[in-house]
N, C-alpha and C positions, 0 to 999 in steps of 0.2 A: 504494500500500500504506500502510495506517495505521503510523504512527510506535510505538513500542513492542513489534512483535510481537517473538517469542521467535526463537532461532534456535539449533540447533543442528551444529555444525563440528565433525566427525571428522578426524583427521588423524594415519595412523600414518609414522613417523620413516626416512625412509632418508639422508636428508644433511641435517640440523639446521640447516644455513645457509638452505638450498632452501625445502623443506616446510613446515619448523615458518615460516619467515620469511613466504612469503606468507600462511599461514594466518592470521599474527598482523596482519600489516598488514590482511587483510578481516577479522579480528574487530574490531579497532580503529577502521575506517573507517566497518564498518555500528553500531560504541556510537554515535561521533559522528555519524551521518547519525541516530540516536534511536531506537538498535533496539536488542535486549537480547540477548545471545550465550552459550550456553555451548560454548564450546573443550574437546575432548573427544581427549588426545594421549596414546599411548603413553611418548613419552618428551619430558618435558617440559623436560629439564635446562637445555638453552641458554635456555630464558626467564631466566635467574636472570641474564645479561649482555644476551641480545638485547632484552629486557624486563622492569628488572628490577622495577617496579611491577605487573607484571602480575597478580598473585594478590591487587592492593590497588586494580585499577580498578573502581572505578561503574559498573553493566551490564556486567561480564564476569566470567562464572566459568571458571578453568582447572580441569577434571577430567579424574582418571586414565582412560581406556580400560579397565581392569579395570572400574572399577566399572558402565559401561555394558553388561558382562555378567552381573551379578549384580542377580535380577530383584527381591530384597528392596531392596534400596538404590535401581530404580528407581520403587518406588510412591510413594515421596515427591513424586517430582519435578513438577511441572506438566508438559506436553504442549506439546512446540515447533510453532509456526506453521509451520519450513521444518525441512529436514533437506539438509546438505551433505554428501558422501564429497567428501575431497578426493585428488587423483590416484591414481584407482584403486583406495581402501581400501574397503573392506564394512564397514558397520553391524553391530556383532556382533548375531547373530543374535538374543537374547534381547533388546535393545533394540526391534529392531522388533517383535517379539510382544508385546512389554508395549504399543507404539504400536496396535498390530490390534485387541488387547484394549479397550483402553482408549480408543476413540475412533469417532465415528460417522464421520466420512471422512477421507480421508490425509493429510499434509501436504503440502506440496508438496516434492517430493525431486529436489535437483537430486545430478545430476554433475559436481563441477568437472574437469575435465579440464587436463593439459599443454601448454604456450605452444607452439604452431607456427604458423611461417608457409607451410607447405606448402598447395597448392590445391584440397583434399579439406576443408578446415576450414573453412569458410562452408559446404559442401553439408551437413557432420554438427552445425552448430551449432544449438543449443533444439533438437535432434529426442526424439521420446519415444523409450523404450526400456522396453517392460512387463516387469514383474518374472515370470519363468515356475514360479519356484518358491518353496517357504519358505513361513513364517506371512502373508506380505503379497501371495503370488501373489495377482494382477489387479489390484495396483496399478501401478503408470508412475513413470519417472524421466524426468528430462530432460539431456539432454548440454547442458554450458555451456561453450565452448572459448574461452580467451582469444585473442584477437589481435593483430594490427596493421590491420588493414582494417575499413570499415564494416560490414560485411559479417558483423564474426565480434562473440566477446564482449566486447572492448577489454583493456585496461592497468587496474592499479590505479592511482588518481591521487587523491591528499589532494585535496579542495576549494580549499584553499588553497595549492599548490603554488604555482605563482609570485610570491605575494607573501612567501612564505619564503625562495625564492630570490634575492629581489631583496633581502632583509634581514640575508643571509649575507655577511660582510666575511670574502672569499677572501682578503687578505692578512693580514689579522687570524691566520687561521687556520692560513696558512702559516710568519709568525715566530714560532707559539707550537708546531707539531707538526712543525715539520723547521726550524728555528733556526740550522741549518746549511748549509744551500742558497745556495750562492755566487747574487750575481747572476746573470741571465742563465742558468742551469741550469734543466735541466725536472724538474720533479715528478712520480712515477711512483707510481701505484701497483699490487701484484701482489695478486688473490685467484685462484688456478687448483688443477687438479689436480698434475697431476705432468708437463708436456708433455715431449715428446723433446727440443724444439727450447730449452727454458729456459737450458742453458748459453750455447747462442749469442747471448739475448736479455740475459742477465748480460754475458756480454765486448762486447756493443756498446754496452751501459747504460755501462759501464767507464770504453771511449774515448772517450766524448762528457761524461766527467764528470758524468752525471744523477745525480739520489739517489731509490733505491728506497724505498719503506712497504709493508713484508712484513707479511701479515695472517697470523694465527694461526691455528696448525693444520696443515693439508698444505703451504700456502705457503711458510712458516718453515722446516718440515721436509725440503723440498726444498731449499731456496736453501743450510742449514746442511748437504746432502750434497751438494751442490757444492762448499761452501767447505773441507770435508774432500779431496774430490775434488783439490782445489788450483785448480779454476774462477777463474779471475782475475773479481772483482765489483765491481761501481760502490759508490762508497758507499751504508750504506743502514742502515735503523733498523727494529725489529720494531714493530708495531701491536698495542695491547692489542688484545683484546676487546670488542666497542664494541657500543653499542645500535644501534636503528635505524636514527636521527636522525645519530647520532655517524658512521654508516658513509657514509651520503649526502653530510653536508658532506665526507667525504675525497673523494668521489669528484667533488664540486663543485671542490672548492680544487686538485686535479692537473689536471696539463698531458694525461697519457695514463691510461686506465684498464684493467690486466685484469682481468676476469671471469668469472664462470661461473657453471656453471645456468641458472638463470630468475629468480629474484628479483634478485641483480646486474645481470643482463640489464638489467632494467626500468630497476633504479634511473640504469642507467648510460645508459640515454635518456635520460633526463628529466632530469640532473647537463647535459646537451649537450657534453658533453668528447671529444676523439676516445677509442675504444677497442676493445678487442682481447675476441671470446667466445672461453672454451673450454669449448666445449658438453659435456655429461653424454654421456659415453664409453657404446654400448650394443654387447651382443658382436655383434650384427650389421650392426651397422657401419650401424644405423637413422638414428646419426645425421649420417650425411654427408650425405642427402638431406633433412635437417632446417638444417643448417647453410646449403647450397649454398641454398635455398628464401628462407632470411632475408636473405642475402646480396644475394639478387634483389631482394629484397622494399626493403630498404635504399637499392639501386642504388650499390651501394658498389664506387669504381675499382678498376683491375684490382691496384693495389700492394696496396689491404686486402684481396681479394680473396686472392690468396697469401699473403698473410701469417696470412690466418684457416686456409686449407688445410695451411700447414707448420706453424702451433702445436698446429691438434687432429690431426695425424699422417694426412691424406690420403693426403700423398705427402713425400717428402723433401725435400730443399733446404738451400739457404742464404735465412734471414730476411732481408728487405730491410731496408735502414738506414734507420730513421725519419728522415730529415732533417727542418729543420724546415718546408721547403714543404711534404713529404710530411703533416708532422701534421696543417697545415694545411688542405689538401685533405680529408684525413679530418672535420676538425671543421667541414668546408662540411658534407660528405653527411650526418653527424650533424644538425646543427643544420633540416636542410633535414627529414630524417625526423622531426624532432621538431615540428617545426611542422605537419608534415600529423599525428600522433596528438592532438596540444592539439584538432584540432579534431572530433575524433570524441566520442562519446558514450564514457567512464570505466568500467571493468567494475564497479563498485559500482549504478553507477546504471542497467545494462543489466542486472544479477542483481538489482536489487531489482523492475523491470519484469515481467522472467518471473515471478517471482516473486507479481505482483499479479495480472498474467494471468491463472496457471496453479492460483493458489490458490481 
């Protein structure tokens, strides 16, 4: 695909860490690979911390979602080369008539779809899917499914990832954002929902003296209804609000990392640190067969194994105590998964392929 073309990225808002996060990372990835983007979000708010240059980058414009329904304010625009819905959203409908209108053939439209490792997701990856109704009926979209396997659309992964990580001085970073960390203590850090099991995870942080980095938002606001609660807690320090960059080095510089969603997910591969998902909660319980699948996919021992089942609320229990062999152990199978993704194909450069394909 020639370098410059246009792109446009839909992206409506259900957890601002999640959505809006990955969305920003592939607008950001396809300016620097030499492509031109415009970001097109319902609610844009957390760029003002997760990005806060973002309304001031070269080849990116961020615009409101309203105005992609109002067909005066689209005649300005130039006509995008690709067109992305990302998880799930619809193009509002007058955007793509104004595109039908105004253009001798389609773009190329993809579907970005949600991270799974389940084994249904290489049979539905690049498949078309014709549009059957609306101003665009008999055009085609294409499913674009990220993954972990060659097989699927990959991982986002900077160009330069590694030699950023190899240029990040982990203790540098550790005497300036936990200053307090006796020797010999582990570095923690918590981004999750709300799990059943997080008291138990506090009073064992406790005993072993670790120091927690509580990120903001549900994090904070659970740990401080514990500490109301009277939950005995390990010491521990709140996490501004941090950009993109700023959230990877934590997850670099800690000894254990929780997580959640998909965009943490990712980052928390690629950091190679041992760590803990707490997968996006769905009422039918979609996501145990979501979790159980990655977990395969991981080959992760039977202690992370339970310990991922009692944090996203499988089944009940008592959490196992991280000892430190146990960490250990966890940060073999990590590291080990992380060197078989280094060598797959990056989902920037498997979406910008279809993309040349199917254009």
């Amino acid at each position: 695909m020639q370098s410059g073309q246009l792109w446009d990225i839909f992206c409506t808002v259900i957890d601002n860490h999640g959505d809006l996060g990955v969305c920003w990372r592939l607008t950001r990835q396809l300016r620097d690979a030499g492509q031109r983007v415009r970001l097109w979000v319902d609610d844009a708010s957390a760029l003002t911390w997760m990005a806060p240059t973002a309304h001031h980058e070269p080849g990116i414009e961020v615009l409101p979602w309203v105005k992609a329904c109002q067909a005066d304010a689209l005649q300005s625009l130039p006509p995008a080369d690709v067109w992305v819905e990302a998880f799930g959203c619809e193009i509002p409908e007058a955007f793509v008539a104004q595109g039908v209108a105004t253009r001798s053939h389609q773009p190329v439209w993809i579907n970005l779809e949600y991270l799974s490792a389940e084994d249904w997701v290489p049979r539905m990856h690049a498949l078309p899917s014709p549009v059957m109704m609306g101003p665009a009926k008999g055009w085609s979209k294409r499913f674009f499914y990220p993954g972990f396997t060659p097989e699927t659309g990959g991982l986002l992964r900077e160009n330069d990832l590694l030699q950023r990580q190899q240029a990040f001085d982990r203790g540098t970073w550790r005497a300036v954002q936990a200053p307090h960390l006796h020797l010999g203590r582990r570095l923690i850090s918590l981004f999750c929902y709300e799990p059943a099991a997080l008291n138990q995870l506090l009073i064992q942080l406790a005993d072993r003296g670790d120091h927690l980095l509580v990120t903001p938002g549900r994090p904070l606001a659970a740990v401080q209804q514990a500490l109301a609660r009277g939950v005995q807690v390990p010491s521990w320090s709140p996490r501004p609000y941090t950009d993109q960059d700023g959230f990877d080095q934590m997850l670099m510089a800690c000894d254990l990392n929780f997580v959640r969603g998909e965009d943490s997910l990712v980052r928390a591969l690629w950091a190679g640190q041992p760590f803990v998902w707490h997968i996006y909660p769905q009422q039918d319980n979609a996501h145990h067969a979501k979790l159980e699948a990655f977990l395969d996919w991981l080959r992760a021992p039977d202690s992370l194994r339970q310990f991922h089942r009692i944090w996203n609320g499988l089944h009940g229990g008592e959490l196992l105590i991280v000892d430190d062999a146990t960490l250990g152990q966890w940060a073999a199978c990590v590291r080990v998964a992380r060197q078989a993704l280094l060598a797959q194909d990056d989902l920037l450069s498997q979406l910008c392929r279809l993309a040349s394909e199917k254009g």
